[in-house]
Backbone as a chain_set.jsonl record, in Angstrom:
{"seq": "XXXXXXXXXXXXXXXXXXXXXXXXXXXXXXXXXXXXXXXXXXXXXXXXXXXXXXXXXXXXXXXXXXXXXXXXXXXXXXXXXXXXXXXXXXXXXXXXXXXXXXXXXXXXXXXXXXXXXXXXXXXXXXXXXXXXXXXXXXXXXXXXXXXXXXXXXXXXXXXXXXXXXXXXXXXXXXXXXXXXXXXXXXXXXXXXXXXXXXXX", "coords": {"N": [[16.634, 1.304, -9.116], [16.554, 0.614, -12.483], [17.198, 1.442, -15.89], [18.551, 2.276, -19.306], [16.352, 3.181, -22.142], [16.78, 0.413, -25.041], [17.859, -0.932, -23.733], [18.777, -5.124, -22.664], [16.222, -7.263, -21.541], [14.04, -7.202, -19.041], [13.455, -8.385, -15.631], [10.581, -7.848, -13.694], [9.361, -8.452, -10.133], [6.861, -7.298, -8.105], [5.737, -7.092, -5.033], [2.953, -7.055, -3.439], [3.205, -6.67, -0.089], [1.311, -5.626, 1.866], [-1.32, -7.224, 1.67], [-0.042, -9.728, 0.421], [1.688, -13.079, 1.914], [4.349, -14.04, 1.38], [6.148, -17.016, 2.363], [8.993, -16.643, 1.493], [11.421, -15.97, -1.555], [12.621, -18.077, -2.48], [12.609, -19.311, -4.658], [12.301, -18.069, -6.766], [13.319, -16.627, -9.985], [16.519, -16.182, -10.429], [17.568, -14.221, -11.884], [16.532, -12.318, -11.466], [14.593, -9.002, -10.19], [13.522, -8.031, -7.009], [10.959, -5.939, -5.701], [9.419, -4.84, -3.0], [6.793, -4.387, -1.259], [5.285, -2.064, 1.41], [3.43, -1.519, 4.398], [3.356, 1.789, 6.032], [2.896, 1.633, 8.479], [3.272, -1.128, 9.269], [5.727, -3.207, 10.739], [5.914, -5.31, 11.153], [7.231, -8.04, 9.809], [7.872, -11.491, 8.197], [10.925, -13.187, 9.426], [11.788, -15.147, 7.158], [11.49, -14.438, 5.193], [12.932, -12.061, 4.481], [15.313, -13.224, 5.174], [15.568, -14.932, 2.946], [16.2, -13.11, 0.464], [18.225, -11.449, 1.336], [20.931, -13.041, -0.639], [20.245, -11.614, -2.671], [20.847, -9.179, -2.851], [21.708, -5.687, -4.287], [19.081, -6.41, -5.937], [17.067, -6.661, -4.618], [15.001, -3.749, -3.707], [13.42, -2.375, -0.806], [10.429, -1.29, 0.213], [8.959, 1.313, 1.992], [6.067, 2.33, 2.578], [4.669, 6.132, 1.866], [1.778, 6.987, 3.826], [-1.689, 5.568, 5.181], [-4.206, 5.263, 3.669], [-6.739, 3.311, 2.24], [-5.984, 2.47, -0.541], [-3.622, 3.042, -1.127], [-0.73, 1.563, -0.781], [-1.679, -0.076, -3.499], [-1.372, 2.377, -4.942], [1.22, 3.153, -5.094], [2.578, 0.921, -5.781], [1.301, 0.615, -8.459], [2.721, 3.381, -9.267], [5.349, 2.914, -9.486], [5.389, 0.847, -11.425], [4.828, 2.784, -13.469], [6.788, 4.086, -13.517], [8.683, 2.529, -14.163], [8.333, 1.366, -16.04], [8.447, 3.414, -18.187], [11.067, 4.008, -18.211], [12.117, 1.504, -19.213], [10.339, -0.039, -21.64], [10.378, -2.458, -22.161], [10.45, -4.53, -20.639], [9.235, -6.837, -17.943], [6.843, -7.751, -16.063], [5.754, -8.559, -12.963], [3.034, -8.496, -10.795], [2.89, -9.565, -6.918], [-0.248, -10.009, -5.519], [-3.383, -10.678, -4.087], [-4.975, -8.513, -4.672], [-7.616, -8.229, -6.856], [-8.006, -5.921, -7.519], [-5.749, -4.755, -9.173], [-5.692, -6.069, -12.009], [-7.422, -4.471, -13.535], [-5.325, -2.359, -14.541], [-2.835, -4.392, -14.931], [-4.159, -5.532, -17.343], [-4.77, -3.441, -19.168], [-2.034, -2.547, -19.552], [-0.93, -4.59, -21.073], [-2.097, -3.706, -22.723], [-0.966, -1.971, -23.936], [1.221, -2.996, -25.067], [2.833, -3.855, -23.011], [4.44, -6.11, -20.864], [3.434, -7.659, -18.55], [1.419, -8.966, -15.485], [-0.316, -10.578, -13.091], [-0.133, -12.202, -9.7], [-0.907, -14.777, -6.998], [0.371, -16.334, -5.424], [3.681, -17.531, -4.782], [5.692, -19.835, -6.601], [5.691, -23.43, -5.292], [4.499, -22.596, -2.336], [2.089, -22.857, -0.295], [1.764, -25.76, 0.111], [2.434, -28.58, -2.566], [0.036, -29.235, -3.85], [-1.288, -27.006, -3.161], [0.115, -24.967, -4.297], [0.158, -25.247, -7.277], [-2.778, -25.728, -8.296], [-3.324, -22.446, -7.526], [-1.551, -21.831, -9.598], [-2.4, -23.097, -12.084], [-5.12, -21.634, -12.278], [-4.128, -18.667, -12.563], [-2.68, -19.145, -14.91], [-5.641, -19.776, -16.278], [-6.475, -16.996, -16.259], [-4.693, -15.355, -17.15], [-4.909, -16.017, -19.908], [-7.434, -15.422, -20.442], [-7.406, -12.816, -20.721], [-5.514, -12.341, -22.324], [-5.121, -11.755, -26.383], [-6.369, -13.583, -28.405], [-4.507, -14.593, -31.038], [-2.203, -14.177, -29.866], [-1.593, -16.366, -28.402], [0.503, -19.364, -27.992], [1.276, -21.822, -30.379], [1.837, -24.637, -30.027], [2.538, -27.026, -27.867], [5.484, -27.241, -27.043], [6.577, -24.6, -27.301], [4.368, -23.057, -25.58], [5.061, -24.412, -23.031], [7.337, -23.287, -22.726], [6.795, -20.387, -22.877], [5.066, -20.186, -20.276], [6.785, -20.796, -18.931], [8.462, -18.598, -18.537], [7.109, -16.318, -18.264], [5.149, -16.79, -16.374], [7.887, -17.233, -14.036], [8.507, -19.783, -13.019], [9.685, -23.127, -12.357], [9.68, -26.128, -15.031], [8.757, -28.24, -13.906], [6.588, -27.652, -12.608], [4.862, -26.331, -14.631], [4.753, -28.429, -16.876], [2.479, -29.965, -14.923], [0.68, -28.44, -14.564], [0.189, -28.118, -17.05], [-1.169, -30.569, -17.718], [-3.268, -31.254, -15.729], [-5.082, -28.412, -17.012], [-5.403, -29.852, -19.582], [-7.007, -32.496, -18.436], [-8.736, -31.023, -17.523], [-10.0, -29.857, -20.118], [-9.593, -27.668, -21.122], [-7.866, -26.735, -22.496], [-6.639, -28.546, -25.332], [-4.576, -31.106, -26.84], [-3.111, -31.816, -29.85], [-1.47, -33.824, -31.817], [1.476, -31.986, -31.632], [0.28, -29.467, -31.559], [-1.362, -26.964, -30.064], [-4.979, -26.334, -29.117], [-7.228, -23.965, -27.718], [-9.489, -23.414, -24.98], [-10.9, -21.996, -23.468], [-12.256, -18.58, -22.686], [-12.124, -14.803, -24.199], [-11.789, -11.921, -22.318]], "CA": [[16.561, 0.342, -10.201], [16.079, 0.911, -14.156], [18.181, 1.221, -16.971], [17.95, 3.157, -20.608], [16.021, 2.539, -23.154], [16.963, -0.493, -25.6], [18.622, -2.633, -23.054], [18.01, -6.229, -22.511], [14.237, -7.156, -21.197], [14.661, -7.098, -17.671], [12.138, -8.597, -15.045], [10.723, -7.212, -11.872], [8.238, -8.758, -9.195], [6.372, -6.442, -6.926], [5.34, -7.589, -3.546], [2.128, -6.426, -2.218], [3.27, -6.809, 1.646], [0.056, -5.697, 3.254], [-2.144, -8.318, 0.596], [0.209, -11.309, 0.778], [2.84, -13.165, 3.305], [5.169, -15.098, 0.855], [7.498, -17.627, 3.18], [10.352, -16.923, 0.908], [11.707, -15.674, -2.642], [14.02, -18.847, -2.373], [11.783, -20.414, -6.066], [11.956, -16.845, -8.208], [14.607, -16.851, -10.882], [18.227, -15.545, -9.702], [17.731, -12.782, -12.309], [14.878, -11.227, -10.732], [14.679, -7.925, -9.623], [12.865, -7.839, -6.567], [10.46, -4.732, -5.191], [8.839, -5.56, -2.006], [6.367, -2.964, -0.629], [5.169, -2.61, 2.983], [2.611, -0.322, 4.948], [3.681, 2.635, 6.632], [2.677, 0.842, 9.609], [3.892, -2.712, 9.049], [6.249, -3.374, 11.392], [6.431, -7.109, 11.292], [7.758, -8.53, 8.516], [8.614, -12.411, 8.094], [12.058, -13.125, 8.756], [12.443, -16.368, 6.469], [11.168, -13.811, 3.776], [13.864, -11.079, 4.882], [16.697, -13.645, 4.935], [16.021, -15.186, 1.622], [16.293, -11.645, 0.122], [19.485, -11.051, 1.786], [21.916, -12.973, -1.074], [20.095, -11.35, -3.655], [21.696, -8.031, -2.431], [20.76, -4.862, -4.898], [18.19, -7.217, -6.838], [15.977, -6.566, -3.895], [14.259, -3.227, -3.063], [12.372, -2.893, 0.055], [10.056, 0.231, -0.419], [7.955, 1.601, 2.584], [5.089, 3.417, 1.541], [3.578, 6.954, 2.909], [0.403, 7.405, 3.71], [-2.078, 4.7, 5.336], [-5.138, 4.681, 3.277], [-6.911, 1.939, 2.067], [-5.366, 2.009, -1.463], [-1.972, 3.732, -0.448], [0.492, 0.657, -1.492], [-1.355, 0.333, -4.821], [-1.236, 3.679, -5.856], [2.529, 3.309, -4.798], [2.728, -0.261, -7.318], [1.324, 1.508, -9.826], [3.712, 4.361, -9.382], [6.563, 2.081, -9.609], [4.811, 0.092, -13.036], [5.049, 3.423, -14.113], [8.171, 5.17, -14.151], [9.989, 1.358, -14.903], [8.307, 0.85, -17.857], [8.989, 4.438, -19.044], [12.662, 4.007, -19.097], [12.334, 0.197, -19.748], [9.832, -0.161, -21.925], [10.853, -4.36, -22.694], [10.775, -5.49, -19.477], [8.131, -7.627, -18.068], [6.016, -6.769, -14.525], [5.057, -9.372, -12.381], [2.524, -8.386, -9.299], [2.23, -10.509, -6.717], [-0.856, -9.743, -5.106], [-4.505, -11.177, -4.184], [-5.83, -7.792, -4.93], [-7.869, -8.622, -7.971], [-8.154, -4.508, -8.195], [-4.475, -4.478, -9.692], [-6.45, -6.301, -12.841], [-7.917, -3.689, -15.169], [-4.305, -2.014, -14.444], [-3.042, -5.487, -16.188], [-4.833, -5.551, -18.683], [-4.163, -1.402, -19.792], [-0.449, -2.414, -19.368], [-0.501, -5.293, -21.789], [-3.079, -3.63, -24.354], [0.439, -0.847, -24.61], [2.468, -3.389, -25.252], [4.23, -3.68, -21.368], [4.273, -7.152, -19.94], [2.584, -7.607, -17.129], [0.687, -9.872, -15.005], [-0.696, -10.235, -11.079], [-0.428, -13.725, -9.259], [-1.514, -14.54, -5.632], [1.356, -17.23, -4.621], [4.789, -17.885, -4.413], [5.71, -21.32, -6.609], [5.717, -23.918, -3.553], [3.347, -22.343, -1.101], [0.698, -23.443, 0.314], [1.828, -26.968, -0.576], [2.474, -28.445, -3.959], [-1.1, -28.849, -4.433], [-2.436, -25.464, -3.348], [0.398, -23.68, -5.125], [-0.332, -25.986, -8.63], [-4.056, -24.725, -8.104], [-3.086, -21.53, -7.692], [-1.27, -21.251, -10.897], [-3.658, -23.092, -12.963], [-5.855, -20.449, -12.099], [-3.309, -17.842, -12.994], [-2.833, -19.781, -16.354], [-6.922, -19.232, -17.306], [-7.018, -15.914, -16.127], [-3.797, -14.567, -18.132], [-5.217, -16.339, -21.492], [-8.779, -14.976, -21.018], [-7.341, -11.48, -21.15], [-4.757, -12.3, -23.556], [-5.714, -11.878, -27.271], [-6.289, -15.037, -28.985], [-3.37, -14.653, -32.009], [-1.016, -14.235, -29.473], [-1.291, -17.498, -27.726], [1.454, -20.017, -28.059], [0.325, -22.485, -30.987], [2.281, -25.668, -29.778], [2.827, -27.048, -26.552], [6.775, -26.71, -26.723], [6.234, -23.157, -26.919], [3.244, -23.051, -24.588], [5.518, -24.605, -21.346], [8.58, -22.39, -22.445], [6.412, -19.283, -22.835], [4.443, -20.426, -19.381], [7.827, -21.137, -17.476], [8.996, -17.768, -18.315], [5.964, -15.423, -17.948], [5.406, -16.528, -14.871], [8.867, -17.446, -13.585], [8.459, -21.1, -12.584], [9.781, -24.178, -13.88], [9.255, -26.522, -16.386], [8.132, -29.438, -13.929], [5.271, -27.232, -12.496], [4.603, -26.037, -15.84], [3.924, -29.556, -17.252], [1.738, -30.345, -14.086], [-0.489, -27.296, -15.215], [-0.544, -28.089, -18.32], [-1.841, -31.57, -17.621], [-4.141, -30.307, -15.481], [-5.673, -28.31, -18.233], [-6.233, -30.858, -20.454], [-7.767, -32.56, -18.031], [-10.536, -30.042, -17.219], [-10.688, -30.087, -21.148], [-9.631, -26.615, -20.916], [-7.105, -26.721, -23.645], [-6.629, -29.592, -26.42], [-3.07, -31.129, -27.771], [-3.348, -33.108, -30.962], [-0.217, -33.603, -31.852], [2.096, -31.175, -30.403], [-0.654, -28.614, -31.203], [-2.813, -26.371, -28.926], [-6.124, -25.578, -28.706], [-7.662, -23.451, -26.061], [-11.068, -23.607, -24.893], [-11.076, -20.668, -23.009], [-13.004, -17.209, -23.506], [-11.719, -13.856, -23.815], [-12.111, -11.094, -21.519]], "C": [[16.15, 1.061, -11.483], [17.272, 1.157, -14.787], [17.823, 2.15, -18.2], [17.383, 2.428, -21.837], [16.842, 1.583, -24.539], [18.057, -0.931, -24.83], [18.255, -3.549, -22.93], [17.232, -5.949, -21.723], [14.902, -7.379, -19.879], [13.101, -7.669, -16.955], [12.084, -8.56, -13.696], [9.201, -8.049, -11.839], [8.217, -7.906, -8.377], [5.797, -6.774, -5.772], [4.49, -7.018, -2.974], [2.178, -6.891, -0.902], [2.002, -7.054, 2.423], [-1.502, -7.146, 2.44], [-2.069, -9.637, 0.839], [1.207, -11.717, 1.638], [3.5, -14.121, 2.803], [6.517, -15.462, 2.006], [8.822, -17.228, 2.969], [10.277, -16.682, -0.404], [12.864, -16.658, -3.045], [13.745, -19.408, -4.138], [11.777, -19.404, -6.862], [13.361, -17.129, -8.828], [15.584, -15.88, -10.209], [18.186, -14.127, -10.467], [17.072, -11.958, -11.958], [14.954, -9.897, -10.032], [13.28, -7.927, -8.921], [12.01, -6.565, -5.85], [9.558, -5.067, -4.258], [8.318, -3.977, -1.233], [5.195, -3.064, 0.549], [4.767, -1.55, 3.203], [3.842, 0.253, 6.26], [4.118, 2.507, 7.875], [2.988, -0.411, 9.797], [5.056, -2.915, 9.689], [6.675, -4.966, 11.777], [6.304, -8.127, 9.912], [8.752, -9.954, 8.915], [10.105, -12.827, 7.784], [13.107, -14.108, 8.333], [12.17, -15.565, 4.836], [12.749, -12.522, 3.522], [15.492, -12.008, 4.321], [16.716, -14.48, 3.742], [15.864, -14.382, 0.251], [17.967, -11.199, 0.066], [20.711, -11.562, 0.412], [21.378, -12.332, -2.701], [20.636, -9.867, -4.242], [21.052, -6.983, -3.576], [19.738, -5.313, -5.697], [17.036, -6.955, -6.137], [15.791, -5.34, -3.362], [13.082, -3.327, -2.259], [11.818, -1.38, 0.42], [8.906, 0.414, 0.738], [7.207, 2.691, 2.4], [4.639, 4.713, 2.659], [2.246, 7.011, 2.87], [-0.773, 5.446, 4.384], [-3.596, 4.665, 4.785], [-5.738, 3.407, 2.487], [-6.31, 1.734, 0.504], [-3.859, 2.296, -1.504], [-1.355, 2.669, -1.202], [0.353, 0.532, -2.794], [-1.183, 0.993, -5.919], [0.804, 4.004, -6.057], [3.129, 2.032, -6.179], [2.702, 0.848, -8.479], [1.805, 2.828, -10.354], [5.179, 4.087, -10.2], [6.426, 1.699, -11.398], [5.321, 1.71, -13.76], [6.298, 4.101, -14.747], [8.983, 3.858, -14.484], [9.3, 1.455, -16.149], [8.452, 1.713, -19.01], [10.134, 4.602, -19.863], [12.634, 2.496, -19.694], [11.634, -0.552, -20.247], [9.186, -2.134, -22.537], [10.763, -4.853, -22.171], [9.56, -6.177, -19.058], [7.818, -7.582, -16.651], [5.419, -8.379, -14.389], [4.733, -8.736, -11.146], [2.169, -9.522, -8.76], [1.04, -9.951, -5.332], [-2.187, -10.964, -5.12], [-5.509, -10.182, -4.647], [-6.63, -8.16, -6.765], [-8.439, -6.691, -8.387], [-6.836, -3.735, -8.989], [-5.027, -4.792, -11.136], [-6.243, -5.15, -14.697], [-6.392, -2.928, -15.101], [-3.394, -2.642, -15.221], [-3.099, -5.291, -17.349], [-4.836, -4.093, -19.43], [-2.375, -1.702, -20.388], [-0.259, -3.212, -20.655], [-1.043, -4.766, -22.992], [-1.136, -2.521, -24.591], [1.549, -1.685, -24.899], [3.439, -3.601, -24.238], [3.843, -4.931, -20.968], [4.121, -7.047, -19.07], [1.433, -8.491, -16.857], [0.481, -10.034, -13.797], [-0.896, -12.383, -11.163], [-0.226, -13.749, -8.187], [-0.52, -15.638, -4.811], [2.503, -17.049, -5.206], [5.088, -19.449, -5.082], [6.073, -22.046, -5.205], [5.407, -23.683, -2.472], [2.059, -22.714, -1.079], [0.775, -25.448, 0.024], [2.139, -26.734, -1.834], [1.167, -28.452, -4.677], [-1.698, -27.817, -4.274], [-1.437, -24.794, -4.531], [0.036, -24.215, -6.966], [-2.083, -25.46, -8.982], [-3.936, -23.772, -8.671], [-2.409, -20.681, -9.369], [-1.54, -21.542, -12.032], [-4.316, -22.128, -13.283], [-5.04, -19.222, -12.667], [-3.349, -18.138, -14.544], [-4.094, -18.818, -16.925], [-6.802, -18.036, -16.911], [-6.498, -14.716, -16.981], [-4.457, -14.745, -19.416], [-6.764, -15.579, -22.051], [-8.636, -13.429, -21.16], [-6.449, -11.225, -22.382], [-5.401, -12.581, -25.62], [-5.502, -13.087, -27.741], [-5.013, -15.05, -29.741], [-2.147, -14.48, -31.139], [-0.519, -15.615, -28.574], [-0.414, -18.473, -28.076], [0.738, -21.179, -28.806], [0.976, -23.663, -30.688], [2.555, -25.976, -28.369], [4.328, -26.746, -25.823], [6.615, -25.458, -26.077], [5.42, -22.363, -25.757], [3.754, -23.122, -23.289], [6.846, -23.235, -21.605], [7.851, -20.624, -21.916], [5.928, -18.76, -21.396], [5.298, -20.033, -18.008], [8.673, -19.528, -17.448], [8.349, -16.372, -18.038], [5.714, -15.451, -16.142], [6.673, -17.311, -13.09], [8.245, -18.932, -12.461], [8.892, -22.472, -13.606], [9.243, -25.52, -13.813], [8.587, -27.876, -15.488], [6.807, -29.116, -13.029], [4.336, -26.97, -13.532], [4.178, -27.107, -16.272], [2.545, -30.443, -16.594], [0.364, -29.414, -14.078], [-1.032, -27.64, -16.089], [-1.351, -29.597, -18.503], [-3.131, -31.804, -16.914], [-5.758, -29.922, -16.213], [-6.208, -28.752, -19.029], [-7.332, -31.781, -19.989], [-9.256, -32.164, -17.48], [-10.745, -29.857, -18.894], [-10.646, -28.127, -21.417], [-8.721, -26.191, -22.202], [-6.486, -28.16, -24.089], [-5.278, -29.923, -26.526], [-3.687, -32.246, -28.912], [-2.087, -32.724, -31.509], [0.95, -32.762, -30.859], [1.22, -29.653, -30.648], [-1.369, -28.36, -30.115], [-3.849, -26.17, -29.211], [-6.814, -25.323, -27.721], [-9.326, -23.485, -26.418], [-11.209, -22.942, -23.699], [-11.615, -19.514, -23.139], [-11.907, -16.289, -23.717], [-12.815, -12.657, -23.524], [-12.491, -11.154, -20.096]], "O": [[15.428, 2.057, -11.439], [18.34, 1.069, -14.181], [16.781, 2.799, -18.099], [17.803, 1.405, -22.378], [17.662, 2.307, -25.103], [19.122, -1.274, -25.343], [17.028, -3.477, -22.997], [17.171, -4.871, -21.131], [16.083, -7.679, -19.702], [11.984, -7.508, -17.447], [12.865, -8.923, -12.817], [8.347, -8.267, -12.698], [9.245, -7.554, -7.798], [4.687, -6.294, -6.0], [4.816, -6.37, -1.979], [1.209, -7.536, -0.5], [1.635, -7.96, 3.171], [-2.415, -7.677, 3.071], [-2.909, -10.468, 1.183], [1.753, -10.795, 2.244], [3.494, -15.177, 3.435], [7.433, -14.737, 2.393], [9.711, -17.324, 3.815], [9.197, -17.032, -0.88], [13.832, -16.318, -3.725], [14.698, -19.869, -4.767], [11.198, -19.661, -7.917], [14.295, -17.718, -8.284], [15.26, -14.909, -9.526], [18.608, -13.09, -9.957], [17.158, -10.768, -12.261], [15.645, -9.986, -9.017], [12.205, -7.871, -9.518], [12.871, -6.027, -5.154], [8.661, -5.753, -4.748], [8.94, -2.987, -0.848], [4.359, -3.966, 0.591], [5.229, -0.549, 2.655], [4.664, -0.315, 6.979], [5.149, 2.935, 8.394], [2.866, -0.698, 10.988], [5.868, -2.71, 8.787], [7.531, -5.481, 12.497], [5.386, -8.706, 9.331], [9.812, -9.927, 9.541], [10.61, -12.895, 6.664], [14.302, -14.228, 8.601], [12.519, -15.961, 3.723], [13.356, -12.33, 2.468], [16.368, -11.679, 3.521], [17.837, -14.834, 3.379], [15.492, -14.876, -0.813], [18.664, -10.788, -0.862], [21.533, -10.669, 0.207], [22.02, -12.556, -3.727], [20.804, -9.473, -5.396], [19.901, -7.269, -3.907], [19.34, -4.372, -6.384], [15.97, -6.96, -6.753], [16.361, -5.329, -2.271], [12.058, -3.95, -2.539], [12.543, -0.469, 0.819], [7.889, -0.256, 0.56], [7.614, 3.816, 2.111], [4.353, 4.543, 3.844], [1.633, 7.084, 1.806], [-0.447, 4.352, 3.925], [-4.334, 3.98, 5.492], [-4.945, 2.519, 2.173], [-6.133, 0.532, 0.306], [-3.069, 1.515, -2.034], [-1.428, 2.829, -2.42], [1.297, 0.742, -3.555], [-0.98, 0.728, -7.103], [1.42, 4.745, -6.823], [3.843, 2.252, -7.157], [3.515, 1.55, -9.08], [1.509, 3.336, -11.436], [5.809, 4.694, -11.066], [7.12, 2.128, -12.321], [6.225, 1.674, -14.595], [6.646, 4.47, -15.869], [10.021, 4.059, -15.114], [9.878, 1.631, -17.221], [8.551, 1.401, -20.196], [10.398, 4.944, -21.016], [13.218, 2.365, -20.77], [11.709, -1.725, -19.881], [8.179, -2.663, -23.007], [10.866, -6.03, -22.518], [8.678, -6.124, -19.915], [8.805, -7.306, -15.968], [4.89, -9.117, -15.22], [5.627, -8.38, -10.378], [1.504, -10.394, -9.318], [1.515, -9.54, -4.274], [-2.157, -11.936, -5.875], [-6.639, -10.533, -4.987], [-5.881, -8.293, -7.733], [-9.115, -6.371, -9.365], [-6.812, -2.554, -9.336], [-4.929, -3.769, -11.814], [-5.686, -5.052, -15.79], [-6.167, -2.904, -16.311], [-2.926, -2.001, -16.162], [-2.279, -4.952, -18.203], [-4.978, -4.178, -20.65], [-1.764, -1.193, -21.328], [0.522, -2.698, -21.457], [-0.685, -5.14, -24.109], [-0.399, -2.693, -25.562], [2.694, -1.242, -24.986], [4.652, -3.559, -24.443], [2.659, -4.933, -20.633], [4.739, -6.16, -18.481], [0.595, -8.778, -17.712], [1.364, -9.458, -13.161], [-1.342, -13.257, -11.907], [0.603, -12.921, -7.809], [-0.674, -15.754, -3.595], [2.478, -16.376, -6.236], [4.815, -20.383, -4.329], [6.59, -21.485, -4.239], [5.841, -24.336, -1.523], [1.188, -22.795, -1.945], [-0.202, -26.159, -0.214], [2.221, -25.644, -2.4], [1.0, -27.915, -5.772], [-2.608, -27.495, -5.038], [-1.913, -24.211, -5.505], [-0.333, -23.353, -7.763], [-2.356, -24.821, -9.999], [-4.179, -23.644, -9.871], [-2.638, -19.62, -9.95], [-1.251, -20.844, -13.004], [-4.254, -21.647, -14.414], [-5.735, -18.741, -13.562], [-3.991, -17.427, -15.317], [-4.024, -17.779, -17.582], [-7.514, -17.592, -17.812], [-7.071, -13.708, -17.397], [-4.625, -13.736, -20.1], [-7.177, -15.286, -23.173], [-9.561, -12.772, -21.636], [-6.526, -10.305, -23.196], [-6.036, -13.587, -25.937], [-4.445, -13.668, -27.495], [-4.152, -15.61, -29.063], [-1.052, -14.636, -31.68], [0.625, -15.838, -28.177], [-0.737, -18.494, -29.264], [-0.253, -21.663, -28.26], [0.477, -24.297, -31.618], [2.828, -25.004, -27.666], [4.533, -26.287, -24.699], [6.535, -25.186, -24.879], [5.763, -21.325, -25.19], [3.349, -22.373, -22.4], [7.148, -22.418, -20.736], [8.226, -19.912, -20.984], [6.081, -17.593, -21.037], [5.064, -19.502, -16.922], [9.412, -19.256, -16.502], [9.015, -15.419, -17.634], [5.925, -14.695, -15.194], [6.454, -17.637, -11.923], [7.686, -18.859, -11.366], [8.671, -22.782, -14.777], [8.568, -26.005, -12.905], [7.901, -28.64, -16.168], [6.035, -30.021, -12.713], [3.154, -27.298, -13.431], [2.95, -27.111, -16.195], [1.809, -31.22, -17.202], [-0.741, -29.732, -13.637], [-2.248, -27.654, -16.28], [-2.135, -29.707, -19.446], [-4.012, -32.485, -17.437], [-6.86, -30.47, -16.175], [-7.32, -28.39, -19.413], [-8.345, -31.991, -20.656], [-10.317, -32.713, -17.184], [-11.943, -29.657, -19.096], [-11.607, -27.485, -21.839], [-9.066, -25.195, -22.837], [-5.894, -28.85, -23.259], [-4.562, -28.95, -26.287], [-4.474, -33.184, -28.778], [-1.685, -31.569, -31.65], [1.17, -32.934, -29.66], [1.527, -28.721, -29.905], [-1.897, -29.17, -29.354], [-3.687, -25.323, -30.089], [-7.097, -26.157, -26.86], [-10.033, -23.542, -27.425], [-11.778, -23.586, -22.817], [-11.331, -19.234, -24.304], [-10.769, -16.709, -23.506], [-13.926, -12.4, -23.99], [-12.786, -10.122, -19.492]]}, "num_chains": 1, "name": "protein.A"}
């Protein structure tokens, strides 16, 4: 996978294997370039995850890692983060992991200007209410690292920006963002935002 510099933005998800056990990639966008990475030793691999992979055909690398120590796969991620965003400096990094040690990695990636972001489900797992949870949570956690001036100052903007950051749509996205307001977490007056969130 990769491409040369100034081509369209391109977007990859990474699959920590040994971390998480997504049912299925049946809910990621069709354009998606998938990278799915799996211990040395891993030998049993879900195969409702395998066969909804299958019509996505070269979109999906499936990358087994050497070495079995305890950080091994994400020294292998962050191998990957690296040499894509070299040649494809536009493109936009989604991990999906629970490791919350992918993080300060994150947050390095976005201060250079590289999109990027870590999230611990699969839209539609765990239910509709765990995975709605789940990406609430995702929501505050992106905004409290994200600099304030860059936040989306209207709500239009806010679900489009939401539904495409972290590839889900627009009728989870409104269920977040209602959510939100409800915990009083971010404001609309009018079709304005205001967040009530920290940073860092």
């Amino acid at each position: 996978m990769g491409g040369q510099p100034g081509e369209r933005t391109m977007e990859y998800l990474l699959i920590d294997l040994e971390n998480v056990s997504p049912q299925d990639v049946l809910n990621a966008d069709k354009d998606l370039s998938i990278l799915i990475f799996f211990g040395e030793k891993q030998d049993s691999i879900k195969s409702t995850l395998v066969q909804s992979t299958q019509p996505r055909g070269e979109k999906v690398e499936w990358i087994r890692i050497t070495g079995c120590g305890k950080n091994a796969l994400d020294f292998h991620i962050a191998f990957y983060l690296g040499r894509i965003s070299k040649i494809e400096p536009n493109s936009h990094f989604t991990i999906l992991s629970k490791d919350k040690g992918f993080d300060p990695l994150v947050q390095h990636m976005n201060a250079q200007a590289i999109h990027c972001n870590r999230m611990e489900a699969m839209a539609g797992e765990k239910g509709e209410a765990g995975a709605l949870a789940v990406f609430v949570r995702e929501i505050e956690e992106h905004f409290k690292k994200e600099k304030v001036d860059m936040r989306p100052k209207n709500r239009a903007k806010l679900k489009a920006y939401l539904s495409h950051r972290f590839k889900i749509a627009g009728g989870m996205v409104d269920a977040a963002l209602e959510n939100l307001i409800q915990e009083k977490k971010i404001a609309v007056s009018g079709n304005r935002i205001q967040y009530h969130l920290s940073v860092g």
